[in-house]
N, CA, C and O atoms as a GROMACS GRO file, in nm:
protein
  412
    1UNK      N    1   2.592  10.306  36.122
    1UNK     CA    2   2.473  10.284  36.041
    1UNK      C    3   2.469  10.136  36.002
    1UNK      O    4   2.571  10.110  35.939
    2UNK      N    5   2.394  10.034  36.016
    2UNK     CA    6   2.372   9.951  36.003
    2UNK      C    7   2.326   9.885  35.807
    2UNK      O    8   2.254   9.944  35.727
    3UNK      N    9   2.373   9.797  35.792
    3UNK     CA   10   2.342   9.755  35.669
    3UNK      C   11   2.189   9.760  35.607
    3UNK      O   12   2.177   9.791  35.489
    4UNK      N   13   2.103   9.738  35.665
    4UNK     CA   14   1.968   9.751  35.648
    4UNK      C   15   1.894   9.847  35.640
    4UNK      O   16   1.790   9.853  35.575
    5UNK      N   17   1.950   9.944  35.718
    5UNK     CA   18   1.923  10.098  35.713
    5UNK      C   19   1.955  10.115  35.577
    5UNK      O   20   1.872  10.108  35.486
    6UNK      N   21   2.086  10.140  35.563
    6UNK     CA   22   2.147  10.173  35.448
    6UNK      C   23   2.072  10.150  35.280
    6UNK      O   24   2.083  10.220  35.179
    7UNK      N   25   2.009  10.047  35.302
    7UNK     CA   26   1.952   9.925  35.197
    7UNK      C   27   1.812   9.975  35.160
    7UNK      O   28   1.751   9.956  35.055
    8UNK      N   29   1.780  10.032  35.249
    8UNK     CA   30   1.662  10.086  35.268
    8UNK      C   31   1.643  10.238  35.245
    8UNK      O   32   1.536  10.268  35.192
    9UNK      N   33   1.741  10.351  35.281
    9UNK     CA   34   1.757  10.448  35.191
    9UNK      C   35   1.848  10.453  35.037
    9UNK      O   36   1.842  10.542  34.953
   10UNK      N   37   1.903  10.367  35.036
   10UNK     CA   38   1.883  10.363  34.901
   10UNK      C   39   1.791  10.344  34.780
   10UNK      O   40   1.782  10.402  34.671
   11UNK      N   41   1.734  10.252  34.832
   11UNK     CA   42   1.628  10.206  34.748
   11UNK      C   43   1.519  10.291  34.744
   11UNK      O   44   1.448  10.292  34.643
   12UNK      N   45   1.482  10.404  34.892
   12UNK     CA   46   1.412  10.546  34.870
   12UNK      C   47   1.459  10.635  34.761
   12UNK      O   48   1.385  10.703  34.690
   13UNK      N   49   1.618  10.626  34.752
   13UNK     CA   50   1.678  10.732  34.682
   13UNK      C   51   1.646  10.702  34.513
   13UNK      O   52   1.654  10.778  34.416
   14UNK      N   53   1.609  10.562  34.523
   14UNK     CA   54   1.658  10.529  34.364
   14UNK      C   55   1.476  10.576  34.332
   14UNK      O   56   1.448  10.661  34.247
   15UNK      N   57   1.370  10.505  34.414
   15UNK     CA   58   1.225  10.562  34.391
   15UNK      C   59   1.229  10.650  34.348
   15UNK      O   60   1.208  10.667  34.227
   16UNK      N   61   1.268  10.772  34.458
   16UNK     CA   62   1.268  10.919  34.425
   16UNK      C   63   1.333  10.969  34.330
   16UNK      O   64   1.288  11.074  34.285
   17UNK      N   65   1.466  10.907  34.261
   17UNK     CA   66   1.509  10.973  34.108
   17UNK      C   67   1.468  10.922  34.020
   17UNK      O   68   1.519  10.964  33.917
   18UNK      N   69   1.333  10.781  33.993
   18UNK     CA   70   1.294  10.747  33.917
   18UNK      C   71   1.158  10.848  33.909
   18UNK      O   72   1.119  10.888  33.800
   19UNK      N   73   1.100  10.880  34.017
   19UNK     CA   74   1.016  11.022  34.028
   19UNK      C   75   1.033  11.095  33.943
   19UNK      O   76   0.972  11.124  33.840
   20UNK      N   77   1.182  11.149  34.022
   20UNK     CA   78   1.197  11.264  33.922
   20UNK      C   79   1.244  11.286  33.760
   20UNK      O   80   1.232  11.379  33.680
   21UNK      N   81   1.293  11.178  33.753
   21UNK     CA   82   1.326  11.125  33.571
   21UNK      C   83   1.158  11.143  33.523
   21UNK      O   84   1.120  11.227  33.441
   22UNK      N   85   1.082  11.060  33.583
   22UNK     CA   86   0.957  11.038  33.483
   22UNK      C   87   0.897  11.214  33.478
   22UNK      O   88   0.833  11.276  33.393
   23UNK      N   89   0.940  11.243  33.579
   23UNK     CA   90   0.844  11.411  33.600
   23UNK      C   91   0.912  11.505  33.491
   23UNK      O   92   0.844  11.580  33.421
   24UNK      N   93   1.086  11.493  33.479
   24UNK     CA   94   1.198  11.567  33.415
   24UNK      C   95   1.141  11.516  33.245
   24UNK      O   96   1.104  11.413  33.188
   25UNK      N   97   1.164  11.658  33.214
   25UNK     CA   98   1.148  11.665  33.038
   25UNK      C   99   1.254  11.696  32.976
   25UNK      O  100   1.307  11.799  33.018
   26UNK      N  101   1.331  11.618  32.847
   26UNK     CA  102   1.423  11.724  32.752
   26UNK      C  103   1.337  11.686  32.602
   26UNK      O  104   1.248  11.614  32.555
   27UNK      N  105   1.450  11.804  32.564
   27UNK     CA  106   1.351  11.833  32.450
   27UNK      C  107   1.512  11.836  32.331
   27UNK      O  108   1.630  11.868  32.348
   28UNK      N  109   1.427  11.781  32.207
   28UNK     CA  110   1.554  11.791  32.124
   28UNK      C  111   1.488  11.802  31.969
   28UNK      O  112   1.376  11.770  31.929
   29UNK      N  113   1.580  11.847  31.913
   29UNK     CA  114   1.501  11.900  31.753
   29UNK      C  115   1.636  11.819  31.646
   29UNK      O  116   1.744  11.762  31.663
   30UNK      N  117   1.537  11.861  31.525
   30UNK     CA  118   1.651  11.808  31.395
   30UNK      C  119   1.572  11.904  31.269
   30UNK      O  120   1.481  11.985  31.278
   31UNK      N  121   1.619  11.875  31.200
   31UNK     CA  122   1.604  11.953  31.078
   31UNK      C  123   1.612  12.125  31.105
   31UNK      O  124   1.539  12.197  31.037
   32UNK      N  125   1.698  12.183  31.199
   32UNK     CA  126   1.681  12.287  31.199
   32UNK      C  127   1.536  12.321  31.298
   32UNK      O  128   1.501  12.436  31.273
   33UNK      N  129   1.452  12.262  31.392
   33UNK     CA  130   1.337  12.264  31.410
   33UNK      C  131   1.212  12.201  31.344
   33UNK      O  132   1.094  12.183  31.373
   34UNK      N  133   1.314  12.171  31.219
   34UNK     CA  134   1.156  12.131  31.167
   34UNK      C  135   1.065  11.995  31.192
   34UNK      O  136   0.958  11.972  31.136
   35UNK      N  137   1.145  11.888  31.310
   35UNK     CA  138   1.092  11.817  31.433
   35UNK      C  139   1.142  11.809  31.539
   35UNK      O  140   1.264  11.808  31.553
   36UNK      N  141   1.042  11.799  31.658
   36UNK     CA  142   1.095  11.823  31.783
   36UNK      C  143   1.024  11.709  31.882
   36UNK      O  144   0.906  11.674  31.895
   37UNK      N  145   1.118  11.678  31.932
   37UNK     CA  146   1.056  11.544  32.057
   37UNK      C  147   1.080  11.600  32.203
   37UNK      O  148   1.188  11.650  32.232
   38UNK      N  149   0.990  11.592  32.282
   38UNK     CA  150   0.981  11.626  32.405
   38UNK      C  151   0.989  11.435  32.468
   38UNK      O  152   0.940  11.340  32.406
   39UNK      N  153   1.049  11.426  32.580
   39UNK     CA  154   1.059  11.302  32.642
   39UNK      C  155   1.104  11.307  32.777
   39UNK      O  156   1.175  11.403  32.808
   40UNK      N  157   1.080  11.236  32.848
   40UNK     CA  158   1.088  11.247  32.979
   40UNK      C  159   1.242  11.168  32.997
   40UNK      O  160   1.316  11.147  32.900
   41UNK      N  161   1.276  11.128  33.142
   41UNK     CA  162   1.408  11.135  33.236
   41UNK      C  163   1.431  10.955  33.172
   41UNK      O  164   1.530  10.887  33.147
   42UNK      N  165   1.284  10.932  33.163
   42UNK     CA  166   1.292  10.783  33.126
   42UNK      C  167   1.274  10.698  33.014
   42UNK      O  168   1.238  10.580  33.021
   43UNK      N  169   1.299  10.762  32.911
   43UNK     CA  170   1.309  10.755  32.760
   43UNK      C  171   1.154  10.764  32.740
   43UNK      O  172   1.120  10.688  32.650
   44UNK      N  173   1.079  10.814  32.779
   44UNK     CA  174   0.950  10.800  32.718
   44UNK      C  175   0.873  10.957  32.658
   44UNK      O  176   0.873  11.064  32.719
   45UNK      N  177   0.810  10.928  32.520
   45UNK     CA  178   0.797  11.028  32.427
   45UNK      C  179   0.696  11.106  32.508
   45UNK      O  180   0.628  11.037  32.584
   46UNK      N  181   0.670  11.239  32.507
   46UNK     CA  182   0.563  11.331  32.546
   46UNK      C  183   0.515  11.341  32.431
   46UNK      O  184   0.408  11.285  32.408
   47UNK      N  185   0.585  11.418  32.323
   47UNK     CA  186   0.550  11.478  32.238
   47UNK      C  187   0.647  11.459  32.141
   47UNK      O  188   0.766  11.429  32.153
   48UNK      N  189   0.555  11.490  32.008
   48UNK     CA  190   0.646  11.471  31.874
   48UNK      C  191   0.570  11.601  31.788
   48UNK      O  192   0.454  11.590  31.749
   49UNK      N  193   0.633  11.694  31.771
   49UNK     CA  194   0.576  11.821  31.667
   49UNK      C  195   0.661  11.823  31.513
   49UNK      O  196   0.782  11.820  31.495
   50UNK      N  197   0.566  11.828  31.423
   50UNK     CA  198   0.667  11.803  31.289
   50UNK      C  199   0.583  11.967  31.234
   50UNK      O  200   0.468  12.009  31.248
   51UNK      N  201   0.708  12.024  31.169
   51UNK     CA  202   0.672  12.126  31.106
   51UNK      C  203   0.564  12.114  30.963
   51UNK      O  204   0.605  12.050  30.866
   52UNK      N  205   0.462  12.160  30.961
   52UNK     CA  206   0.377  12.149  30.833
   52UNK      C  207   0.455  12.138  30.694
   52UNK      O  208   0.408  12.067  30.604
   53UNK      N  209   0.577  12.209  30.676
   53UNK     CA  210   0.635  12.265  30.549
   53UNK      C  211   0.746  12.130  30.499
   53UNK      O  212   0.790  12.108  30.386
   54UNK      N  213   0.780  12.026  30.675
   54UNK     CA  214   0.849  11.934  30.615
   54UNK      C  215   0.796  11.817  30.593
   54UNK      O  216   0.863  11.716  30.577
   55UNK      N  217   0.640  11.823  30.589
   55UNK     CA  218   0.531  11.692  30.507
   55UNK      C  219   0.487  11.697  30.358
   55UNK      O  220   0.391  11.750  30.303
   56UNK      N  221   0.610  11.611  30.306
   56UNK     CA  222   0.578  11.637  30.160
   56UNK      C  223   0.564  11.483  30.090
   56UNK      O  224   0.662  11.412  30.068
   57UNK      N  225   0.422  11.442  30.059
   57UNK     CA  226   0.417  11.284  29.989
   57UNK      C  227   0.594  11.241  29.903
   57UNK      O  228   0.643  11.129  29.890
   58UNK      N  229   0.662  11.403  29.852
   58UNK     CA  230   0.767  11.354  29.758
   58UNK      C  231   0.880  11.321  29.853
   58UNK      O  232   0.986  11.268  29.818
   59UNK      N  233   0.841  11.365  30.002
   59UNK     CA  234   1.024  11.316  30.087
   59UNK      C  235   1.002  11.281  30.177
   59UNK      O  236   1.035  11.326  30.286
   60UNK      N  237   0.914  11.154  30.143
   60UNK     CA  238   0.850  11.108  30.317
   60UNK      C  239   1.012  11.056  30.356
   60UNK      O  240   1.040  11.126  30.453
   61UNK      N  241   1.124  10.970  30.326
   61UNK     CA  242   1.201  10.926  30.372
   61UNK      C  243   1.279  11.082  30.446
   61UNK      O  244   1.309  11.089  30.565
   62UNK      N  245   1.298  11.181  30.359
   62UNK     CA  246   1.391  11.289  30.453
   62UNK      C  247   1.306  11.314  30.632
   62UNK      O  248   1.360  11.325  30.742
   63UNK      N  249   1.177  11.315  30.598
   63UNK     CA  250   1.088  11.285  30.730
   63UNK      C  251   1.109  11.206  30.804
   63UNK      O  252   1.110  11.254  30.917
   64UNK      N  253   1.129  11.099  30.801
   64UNK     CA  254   1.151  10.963  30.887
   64UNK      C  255   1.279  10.974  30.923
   64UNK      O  256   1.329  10.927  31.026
   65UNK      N  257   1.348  11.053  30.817
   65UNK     CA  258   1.495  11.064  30.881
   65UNK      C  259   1.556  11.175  31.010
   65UNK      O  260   1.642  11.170  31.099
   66UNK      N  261   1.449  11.281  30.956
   66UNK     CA  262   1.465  11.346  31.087
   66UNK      C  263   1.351  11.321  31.205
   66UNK      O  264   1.357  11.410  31.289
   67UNK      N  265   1.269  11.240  31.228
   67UNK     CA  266   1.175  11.186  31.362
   67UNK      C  267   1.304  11.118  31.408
   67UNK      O  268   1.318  11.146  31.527
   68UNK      N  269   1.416  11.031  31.360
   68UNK     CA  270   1.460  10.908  31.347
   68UNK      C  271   1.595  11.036  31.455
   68UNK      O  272   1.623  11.062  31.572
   69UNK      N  273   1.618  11.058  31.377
   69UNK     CA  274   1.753  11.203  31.476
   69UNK      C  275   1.680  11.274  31.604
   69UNK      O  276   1.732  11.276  31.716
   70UNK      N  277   1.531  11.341  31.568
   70UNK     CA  278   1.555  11.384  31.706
   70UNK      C  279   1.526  11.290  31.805
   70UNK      O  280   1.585  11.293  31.913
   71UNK      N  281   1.425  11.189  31.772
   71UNK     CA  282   1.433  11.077  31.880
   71UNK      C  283   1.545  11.042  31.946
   71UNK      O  284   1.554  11.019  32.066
   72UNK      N  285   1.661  11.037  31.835
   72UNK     CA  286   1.766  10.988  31.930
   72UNK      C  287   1.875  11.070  31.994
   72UNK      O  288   1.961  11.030  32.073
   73UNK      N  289   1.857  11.179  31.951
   73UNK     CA  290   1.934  11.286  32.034
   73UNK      C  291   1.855  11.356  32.169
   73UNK      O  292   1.917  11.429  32.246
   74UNK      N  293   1.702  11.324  32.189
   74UNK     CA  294   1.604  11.283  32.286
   74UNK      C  295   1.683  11.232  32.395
   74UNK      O  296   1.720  11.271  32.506
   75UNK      N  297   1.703  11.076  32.282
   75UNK     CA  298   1.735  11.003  32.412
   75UNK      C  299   1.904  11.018  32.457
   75UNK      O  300   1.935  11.022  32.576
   76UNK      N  301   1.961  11.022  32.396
   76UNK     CA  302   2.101  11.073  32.498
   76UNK      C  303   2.076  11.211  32.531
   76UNK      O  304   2.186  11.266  32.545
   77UNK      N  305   1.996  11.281  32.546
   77UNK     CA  306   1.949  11.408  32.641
   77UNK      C  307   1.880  11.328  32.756
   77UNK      O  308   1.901  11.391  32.859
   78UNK      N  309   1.815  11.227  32.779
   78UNK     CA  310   1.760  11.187  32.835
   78UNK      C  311   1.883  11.095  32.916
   78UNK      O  312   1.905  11.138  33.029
   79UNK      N  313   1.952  10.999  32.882
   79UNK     CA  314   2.055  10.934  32.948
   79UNK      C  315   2.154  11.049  32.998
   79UNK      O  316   2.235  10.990  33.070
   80UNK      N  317   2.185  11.181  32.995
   80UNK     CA  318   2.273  11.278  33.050
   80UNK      C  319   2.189  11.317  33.124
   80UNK      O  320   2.254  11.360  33.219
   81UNK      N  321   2.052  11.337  33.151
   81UNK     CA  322   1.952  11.387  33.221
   81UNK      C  323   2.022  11.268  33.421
   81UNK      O  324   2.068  11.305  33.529
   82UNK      N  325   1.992  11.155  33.369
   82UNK     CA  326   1.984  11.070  33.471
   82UNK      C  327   2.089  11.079  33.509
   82UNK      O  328   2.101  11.119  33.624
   83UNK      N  329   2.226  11.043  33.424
   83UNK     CA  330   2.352  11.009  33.457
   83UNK      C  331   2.365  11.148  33.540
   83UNK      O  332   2.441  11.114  33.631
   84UNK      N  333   2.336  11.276  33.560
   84UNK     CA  334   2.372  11.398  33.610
   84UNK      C  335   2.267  11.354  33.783
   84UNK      O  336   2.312  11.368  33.897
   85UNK      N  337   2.153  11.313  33.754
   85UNK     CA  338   2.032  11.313  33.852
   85UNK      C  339   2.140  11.165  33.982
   85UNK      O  340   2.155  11.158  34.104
   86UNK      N  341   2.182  11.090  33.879
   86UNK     CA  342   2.198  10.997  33.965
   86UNK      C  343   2.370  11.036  34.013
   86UNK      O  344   2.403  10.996  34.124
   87UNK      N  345   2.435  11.083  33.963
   87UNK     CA  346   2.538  11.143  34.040
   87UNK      C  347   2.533  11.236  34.154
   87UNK      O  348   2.616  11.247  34.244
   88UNK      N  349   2.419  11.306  34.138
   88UNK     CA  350   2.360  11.375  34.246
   88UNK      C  351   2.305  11.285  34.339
   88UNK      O  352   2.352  11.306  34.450
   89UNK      N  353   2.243  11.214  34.337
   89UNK     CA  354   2.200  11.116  34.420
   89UNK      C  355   2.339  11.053  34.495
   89UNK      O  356   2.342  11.077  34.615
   90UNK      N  357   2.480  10.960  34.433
   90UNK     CA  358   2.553  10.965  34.486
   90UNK      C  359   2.652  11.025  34.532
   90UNK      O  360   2.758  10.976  34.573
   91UNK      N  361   2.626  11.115  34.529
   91UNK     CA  362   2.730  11.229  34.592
   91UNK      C  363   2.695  11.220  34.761
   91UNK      O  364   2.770  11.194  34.856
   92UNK      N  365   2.509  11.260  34.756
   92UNK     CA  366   2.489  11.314  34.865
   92UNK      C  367   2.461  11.117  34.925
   92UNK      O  368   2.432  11.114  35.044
   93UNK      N  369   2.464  11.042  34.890
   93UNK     CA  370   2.454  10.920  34.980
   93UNK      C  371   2.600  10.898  35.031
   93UNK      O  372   2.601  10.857  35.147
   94UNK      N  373   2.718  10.913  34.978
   94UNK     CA  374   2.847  10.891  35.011
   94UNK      C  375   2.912  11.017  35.038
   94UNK      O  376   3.035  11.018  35.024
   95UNK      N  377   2.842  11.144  35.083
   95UNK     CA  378   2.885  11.251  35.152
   95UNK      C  379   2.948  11.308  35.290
   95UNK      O  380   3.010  11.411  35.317
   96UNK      N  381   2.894  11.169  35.382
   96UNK     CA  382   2.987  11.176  35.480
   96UNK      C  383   3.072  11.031  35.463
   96UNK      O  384   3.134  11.031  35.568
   97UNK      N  385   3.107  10.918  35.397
   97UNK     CA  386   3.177  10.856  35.372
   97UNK      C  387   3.293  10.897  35.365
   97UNK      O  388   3.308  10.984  35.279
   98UNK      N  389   3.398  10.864  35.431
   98UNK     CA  390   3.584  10.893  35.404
   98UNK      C  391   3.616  10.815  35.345
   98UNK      O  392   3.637  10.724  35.424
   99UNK      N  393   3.653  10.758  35.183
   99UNK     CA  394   3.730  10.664  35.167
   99UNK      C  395   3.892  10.651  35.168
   99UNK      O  396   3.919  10.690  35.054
  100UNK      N  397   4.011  10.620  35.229
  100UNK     CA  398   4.116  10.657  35.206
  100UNK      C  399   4.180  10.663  35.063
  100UNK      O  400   4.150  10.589  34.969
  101UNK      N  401   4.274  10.764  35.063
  101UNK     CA  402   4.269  10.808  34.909
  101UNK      C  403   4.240  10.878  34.793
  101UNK      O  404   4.297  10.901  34.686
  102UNK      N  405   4.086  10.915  34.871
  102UNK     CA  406   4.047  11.034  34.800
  102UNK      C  407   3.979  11.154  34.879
  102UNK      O  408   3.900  11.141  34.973
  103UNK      N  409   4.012  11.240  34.838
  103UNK     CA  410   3.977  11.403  34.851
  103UNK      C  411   3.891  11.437  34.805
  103UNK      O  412   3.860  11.556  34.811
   0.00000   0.00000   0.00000
């Protein structure tokens, strides 16, 4: 297989799991549910649902605190999303590769 070849399905492979990241959704909550962020493969928000019962003028900060959690438990759902997508990706690019040493 020639270097250029090679260079060239990769760079298909990486298109196609950036595809599928943007297409791939996780979803993550805080307060018990009482907000929930939907986001795609590529850190980007779909959706943000806040429960009616946890909008109160007296605790806007407990609010901000949980948008502030599930966003970010979003996004490391979202970075395990890829890190899993793109191990799959190299598995099957270095699948007939032998390196000596490993099994």
């Amino acid at each position: 297989m020639n270097i250029q070849k090679m260079m060239q399905q990769a760079q298909q492979m990486q298109e196609n799991l950036q595809k599928q990241l943007r297409e791939a959704t996780v979803e993550a909550t805080a307060g018990g549910g009482m907000v929930t962020v939907v986001m795609n493969g590529v850190k980007e928000i779909r959706s943000l649902r806040i429960d009616p019962e946890v909008v109160s003028p007296d605790d806007v900060e407990m609010l901000q605190d949980l948008i502030v959690a599930a966003v970010s438990d979003a996004q490391r759902r979202a970075d395990e999303l890829a890190s899993q997508r793109m191990g799959g990706m190299m598995g099957g690019m270095m699948g007939g590769l032998k390196l000596p040493g490993l099994s």
